[in-house]
C-alpha positions as CSV (number, residue, x, y, z in Angstrom):
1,X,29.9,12.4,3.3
2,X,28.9,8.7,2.6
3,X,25.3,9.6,1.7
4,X,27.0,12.0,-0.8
5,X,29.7,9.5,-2.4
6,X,26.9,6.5,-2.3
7,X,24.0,9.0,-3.9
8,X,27.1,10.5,-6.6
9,X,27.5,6.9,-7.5
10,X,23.8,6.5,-8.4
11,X,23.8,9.4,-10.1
12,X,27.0,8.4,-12.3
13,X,25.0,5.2,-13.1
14,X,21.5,7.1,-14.2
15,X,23.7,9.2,-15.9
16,X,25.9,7.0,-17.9
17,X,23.0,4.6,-19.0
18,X,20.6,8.1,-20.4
19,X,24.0,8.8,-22.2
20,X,24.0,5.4,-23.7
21,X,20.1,4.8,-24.5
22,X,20.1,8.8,-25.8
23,X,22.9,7.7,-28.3
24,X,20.7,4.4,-29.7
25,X,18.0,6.8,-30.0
26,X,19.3,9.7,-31.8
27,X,21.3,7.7,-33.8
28,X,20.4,7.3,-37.4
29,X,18.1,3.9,-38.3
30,X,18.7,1.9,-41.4
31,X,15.5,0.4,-43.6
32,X,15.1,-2.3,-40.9
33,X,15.1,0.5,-37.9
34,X,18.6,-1.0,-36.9
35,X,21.5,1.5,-34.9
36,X,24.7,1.5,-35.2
37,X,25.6,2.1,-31.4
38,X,29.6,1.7,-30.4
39,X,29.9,-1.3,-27.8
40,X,31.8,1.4,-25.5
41,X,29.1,4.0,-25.0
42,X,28.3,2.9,-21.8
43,X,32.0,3.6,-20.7
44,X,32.4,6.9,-22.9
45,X,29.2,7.8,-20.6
46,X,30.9,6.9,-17.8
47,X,34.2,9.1,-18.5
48,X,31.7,12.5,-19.7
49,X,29.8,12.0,-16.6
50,X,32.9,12.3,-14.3
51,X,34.9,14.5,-16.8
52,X,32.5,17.1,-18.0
53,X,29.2,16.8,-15.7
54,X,31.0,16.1,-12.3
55,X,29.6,19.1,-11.0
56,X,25.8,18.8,-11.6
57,X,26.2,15.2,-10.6
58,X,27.9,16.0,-7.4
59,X,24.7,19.1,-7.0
60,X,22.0,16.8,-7.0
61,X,23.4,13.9,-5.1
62,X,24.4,16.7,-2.2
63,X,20.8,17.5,-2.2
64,X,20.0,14.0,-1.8
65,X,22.6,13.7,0.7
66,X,21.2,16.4,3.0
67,X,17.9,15.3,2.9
68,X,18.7,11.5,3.9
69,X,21.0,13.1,7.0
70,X,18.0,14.5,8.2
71,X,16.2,12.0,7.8
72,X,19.2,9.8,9.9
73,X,19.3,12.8,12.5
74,X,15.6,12.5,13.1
75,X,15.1,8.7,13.0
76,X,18.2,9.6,16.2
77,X,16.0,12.0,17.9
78,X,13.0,9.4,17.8
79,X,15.3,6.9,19.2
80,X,16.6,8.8,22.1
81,X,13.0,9.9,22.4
82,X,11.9,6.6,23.2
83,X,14.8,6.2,25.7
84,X,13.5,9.2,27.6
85,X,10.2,8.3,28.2
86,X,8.8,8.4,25.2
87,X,6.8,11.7,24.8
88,X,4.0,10.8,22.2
89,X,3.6,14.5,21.2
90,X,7.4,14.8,20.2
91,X,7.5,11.1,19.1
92,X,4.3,12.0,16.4
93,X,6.1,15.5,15.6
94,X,8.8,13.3,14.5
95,X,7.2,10.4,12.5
96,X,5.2,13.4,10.6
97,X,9.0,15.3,9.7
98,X,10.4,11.9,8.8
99,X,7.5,10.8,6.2
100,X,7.6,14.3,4.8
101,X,11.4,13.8,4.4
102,X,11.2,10.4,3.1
103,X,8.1,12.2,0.5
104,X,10.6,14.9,-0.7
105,X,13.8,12.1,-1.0
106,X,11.2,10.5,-3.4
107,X,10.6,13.7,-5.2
108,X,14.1,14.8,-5.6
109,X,15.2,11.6,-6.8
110,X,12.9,11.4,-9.7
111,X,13.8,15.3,-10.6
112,X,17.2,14.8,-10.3
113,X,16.8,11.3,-12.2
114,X,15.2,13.4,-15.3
115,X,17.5,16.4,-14.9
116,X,20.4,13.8,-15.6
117,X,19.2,12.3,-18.3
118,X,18.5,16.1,-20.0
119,X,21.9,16.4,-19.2
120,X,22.9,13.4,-20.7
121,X,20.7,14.3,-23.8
122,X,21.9,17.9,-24.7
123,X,25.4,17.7,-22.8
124,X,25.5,22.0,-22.4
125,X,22.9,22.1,-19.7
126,X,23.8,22.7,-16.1
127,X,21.8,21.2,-13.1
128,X,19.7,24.2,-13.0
129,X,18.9,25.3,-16.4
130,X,18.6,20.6,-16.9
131,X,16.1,21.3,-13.9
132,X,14.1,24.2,-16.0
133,X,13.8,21.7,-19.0
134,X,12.6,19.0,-16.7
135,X,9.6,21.2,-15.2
136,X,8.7,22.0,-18.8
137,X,8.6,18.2,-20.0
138,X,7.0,17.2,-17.2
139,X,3.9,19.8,-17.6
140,X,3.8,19.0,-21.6
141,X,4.0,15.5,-20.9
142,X,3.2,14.6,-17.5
143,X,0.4,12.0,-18.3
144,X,2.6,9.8,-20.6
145,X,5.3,9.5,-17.5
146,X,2.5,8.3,-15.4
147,X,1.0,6.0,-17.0
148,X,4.8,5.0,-17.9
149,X,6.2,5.1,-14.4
150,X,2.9,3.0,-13.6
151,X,4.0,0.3,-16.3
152,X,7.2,0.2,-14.7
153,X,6.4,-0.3,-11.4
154,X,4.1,-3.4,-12.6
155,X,6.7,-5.1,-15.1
156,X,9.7,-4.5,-12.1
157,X,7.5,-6.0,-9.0
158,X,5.9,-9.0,-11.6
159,X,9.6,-9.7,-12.9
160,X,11.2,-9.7,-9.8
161,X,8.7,-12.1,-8.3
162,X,8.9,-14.4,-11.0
163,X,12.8,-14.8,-12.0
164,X,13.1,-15.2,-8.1
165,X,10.4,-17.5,-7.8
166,X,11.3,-19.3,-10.8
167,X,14.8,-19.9,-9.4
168,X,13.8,-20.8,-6.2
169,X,11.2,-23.3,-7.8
170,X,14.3,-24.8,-10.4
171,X,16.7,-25.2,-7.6
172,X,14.2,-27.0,-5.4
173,X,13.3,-29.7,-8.4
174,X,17.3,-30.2,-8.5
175,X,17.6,-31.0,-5.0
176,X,14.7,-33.2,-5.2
177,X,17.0,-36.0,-7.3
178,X,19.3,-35.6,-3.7
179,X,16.9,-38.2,-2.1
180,X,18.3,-41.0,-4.2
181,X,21.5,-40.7,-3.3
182,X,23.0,-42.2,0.0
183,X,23.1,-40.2,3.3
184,X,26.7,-41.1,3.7
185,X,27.8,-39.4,-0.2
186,X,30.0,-36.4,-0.2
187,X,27.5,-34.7,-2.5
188,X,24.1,-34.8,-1.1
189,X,23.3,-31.8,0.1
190,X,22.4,-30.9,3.7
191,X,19.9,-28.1,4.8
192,X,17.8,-27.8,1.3
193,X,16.3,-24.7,2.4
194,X,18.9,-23.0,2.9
195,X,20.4,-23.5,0.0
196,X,17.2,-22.4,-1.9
197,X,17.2,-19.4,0.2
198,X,20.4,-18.6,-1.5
199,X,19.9,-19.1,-4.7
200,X,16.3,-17.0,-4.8
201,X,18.2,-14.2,-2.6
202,X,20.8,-14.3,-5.5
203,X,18.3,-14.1,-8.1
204,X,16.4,-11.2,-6.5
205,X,19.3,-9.4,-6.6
206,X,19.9,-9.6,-10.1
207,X,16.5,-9.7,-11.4
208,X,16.3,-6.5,-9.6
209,X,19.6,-4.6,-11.2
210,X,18.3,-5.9,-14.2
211,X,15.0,-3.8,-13.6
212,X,16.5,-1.3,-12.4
213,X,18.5,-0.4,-15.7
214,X,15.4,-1.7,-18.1
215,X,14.0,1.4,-15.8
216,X,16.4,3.9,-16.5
217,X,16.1,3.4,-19.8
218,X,12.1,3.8,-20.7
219,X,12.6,6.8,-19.1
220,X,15.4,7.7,-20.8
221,X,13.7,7.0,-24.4
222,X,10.4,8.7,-23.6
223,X,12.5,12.1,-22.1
224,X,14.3,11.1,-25.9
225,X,11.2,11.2,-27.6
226,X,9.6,14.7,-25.5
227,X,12.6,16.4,-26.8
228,X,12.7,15.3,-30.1
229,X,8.8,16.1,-30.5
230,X,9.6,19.7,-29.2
231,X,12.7,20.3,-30.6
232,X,11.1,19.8,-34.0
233,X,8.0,21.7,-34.0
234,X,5.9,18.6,-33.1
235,X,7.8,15.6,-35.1
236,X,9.6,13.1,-34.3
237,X,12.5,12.0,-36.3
238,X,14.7,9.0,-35.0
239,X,12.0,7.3,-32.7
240,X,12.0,3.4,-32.4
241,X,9.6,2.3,-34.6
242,X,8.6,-0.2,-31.6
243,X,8.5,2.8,-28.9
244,X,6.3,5.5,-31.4
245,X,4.0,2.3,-31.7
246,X,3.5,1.7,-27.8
247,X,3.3,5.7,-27.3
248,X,0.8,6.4,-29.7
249,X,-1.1,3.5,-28.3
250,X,-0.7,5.1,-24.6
251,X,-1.8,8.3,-26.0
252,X,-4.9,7.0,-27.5
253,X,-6.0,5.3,-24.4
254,X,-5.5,8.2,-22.8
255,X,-7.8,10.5,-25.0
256,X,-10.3,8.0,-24.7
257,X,-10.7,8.1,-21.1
258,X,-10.5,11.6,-21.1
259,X,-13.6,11.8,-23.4
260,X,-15.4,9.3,-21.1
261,X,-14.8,11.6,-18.1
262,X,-16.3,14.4,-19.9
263,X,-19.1,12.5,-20.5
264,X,-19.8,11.2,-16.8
265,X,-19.2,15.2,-16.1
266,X,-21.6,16.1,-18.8
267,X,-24.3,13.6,-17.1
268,X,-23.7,14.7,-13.7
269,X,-24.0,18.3,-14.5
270,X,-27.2,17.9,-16.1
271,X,-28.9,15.5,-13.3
């Protein structure tokens, strides 16, 4: 039960922030590509997500759920395993069902991530027929969330490391002026590292919501832009300027490696 109410609040969250970036991208631009987008969409996402979507929320999270109790039950077994003696056939029986759990968690949570936002996108679309949707984006456009997710990964870890490092770095230089004042004044500060400690561990933690959403919603706007494209026989019609600029750049590097693979197969095959 608290795998299920802790995975439903992530869900809530991926859903209400697709709601929001979907209604910035359908929206309709003015000549300088600007959208008018209500400063309460992120809380009228909220409300739809609870009020009309509960449901398919509450679906995937459960399947989420089950998997992590498993994944608990086993990680038990291993445990009471190595109480018992330690069998090293059951103990490796074990490791191999909790990686292939931990494998699937990984896989459900970035179908169910995608089936939210398609709910979020067309709001009629239950968790299965969302699901169906997401298969067929995926295969269409499969390579584009790659080398996406790929990007993301990279821009999350690099800005992560540096607002934390960055913070950690500022608050040291601050605590360096602490030498010039007396050891018997009420403000110099005692235990320097911890209190740098503090302030990067309070850093990482926002720098790493903050990736979290900027995340959530590049996926959001390419599943935006698949739909558009395929909902209008190929065009797109309220893409980001900015966004059709870095896709069609992506798209282009990736047709150019693709030719030079069919070269170095071309050479192979006639060595």
């Amino acid at each position: 039960g608290s795998f299920w109410i802790l995975e439903f609040m992530n869900a809530l969250y991926q859903f209400s922030i697709a709601y929001a970036v979907g209604f910035y991208y359908f929206a309709e631009p003015d000549e300088d590509d600007n959208r008018e987008v209500p400063c309460t969409v992120l809380q009228e996402g909220v409300f739809v997500g609870l009020f009309k979507h509960m449901g398919s929320l509450a679906y995937g999270s459960c399947i989420i759920a089950i998997i992590q109790t498993i994944q608990w039950l086993l990680r038990y077994l291993a445990a009471k395993n190595e109480q018992g003696g330690a069998n090293p056939v059951l103990g490796c029986i074990l490791k191999v069902f909790m990686c292939c759990c931990k494998c699937l968690e990984g896989i459900m949570g970035f179908i169910n991530k995608n089936v939210y936002i398609d709910i979020a996108i067309t709001g009629d679309h239950t968790f299965c027929s969302g699901l169906l949707n997401v298969v067929k984006t995926i295969l269409d456009y499969g390579s584009a969330m790659a080398i996406l997710g790929a990007a993301n990964l990279l821009f999350k870890v690099s800005g992560i490391a540096i607002l934390t490092g960055g913070c950690g770095g500022v608050a040291w230089l601050m605590l360096q002026a602490d030498k010039y004042v007396a050891a018997d004044s009420e403000t110099r500060v005692e235990g320097k590292e911890f209190v740098i400690g503090i302030s990067m561990l309070v850093a990482f933690t926002i720098a790493w919501a903050f990736m979290e959403v900027f995340g959530m919603t590049t996926d959001t706007l390419l599943y935006c832009f698949a739909v558009d494209k395929s909902t209008n026989d190929g065009h797109v019609t309220t893409a980001p300027a900015d966004f059709l600029t870095l896709y069609n750049d992506a798209e282009e590097i990736m047709h150019k490696r693709a030719k030079k693979r069919e070269k170095l197969l071309k050479k192979r095959g006639s060595q």
